[in-house]
C-alpha positions in Angstrom: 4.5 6.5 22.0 2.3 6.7 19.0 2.9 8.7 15.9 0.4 10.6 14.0 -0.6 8.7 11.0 -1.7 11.8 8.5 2.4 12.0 8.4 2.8 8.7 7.3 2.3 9.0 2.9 2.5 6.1 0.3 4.0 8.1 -3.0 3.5 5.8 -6.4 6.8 5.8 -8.1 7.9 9.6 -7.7 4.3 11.1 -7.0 1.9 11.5 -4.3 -1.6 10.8 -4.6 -3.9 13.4 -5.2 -5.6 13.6 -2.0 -4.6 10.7 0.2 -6.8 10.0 3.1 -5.5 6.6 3.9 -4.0 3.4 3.3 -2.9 0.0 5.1 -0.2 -3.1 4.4 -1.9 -6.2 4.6 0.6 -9.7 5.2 -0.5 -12.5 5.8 1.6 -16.1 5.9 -0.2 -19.1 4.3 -0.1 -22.2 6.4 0.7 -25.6 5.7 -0.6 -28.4 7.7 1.7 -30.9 8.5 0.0 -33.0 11.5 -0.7 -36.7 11.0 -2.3 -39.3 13.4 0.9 -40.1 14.8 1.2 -36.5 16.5 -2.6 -36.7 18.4 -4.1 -33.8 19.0 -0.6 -31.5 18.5 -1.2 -29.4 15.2 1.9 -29.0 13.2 2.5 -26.5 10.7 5.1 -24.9 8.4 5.2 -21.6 7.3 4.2 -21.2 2.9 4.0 -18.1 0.7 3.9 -14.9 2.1 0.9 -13.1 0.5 1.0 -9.2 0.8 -1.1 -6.0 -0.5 -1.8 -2.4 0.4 -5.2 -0.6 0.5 -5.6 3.1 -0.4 -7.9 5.6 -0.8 -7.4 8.9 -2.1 -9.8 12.1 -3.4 -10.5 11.9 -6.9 -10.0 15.2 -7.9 -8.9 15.5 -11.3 -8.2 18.9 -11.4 -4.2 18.2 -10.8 -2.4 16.5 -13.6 0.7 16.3 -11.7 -0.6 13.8 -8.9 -1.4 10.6 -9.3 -5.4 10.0 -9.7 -7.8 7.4 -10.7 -6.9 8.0 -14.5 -3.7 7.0 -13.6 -4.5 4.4 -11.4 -6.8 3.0 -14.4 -4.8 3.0 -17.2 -2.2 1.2 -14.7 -4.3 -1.4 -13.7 -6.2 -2.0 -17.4 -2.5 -2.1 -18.7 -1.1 -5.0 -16.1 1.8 -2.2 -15.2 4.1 -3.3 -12.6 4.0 0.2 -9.8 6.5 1.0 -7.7 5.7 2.7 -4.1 7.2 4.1 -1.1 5.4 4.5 2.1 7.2 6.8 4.2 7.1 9.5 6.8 6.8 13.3 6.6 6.8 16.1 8.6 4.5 19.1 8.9 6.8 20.8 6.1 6.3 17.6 4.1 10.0 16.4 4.0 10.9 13.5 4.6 11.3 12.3 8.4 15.3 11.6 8.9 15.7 8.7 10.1 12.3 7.1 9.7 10.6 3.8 8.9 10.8 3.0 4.6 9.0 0.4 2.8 9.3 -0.1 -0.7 8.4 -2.5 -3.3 6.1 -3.1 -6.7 2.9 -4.6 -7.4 0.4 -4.1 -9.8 -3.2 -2.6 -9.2 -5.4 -5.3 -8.8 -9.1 -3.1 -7.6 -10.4 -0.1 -7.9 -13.4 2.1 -6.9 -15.1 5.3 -7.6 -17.0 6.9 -5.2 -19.4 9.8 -6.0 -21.6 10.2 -3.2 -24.5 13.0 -2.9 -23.3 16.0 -1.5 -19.9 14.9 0.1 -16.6 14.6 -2.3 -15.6 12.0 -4.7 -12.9 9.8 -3.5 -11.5 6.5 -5.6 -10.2 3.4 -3.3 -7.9 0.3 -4.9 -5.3 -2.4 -3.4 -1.5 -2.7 -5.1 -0.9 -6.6 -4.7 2.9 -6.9 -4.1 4.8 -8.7 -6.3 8.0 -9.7 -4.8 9.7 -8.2 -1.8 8.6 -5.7 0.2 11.4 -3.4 1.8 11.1 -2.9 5.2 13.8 -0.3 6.6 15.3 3.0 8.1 15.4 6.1 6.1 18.5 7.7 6.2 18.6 10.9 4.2 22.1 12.3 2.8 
């Protein structure tokens, strides 16, 4: 059965976004290409570097110092700073879901965006390119 996605957060190091409205792991597998004549038409490959990032977006209201905005977000990415992140699931009283899915891991801020439209709310968008291992497992609270 599916789950509702507006429980499922990403939190950069111990803060929430300001207004998170969605985000997505991207992982992809590069692909080496081992065939040769000798094998005919029979493609052969071997796995290579896993490549992984996550997509966000978020309102950009900077009205609330304690979450983490696009001034945050900026100075992060301008800086090369490694961030850490947690994508994890909530329920309706925002607590954390126990047990639920976890994944972890660092990456730096790579892109950013700032969205003002005309008459509709600012939002700012951005990927975190993971740097080392992402941690995929259960949540077990104490």
């Amino acid at each position: 059965m599916g789950q509702n996605a507006s429980f499922i957060k990403i939190k950069i190091g111990s803060t929430d976004f300001i207004g998170e409205t969605s985000h997505s792991i991207n992982s992809a597998v590069d692909e080496i290409n081992t065939s040769s004549k000798a094998g005919g038409r029979v493609k052969e490959l071997l796995p290579g570097r896993v490549a992984e990032n996550i997509s966000f977006e978020s309102l950009a209201d900077d009205s609330n110092s304690s979450d983490y905005g696009y001034d945050d977000a900026y100075a992060a990415m301008v800086a090369g700073t490694s961030v850490s992140f947690t994508i994890y699931r909530v329920d309706s009283e925002d607590a954390q879901v126990n047990p639920s899915l976890q994944v972890t891991g660092s990456g730096y801020i790579t892109l950013l965006t700032l969205d003002n439209p005309d008459n509709d709310r600012s939002t700012f968008s951005g990927t975190i390119e993971i740097d080392g291992d992402l941690i995929v497992g259960s949540y077990t609270g104490a």
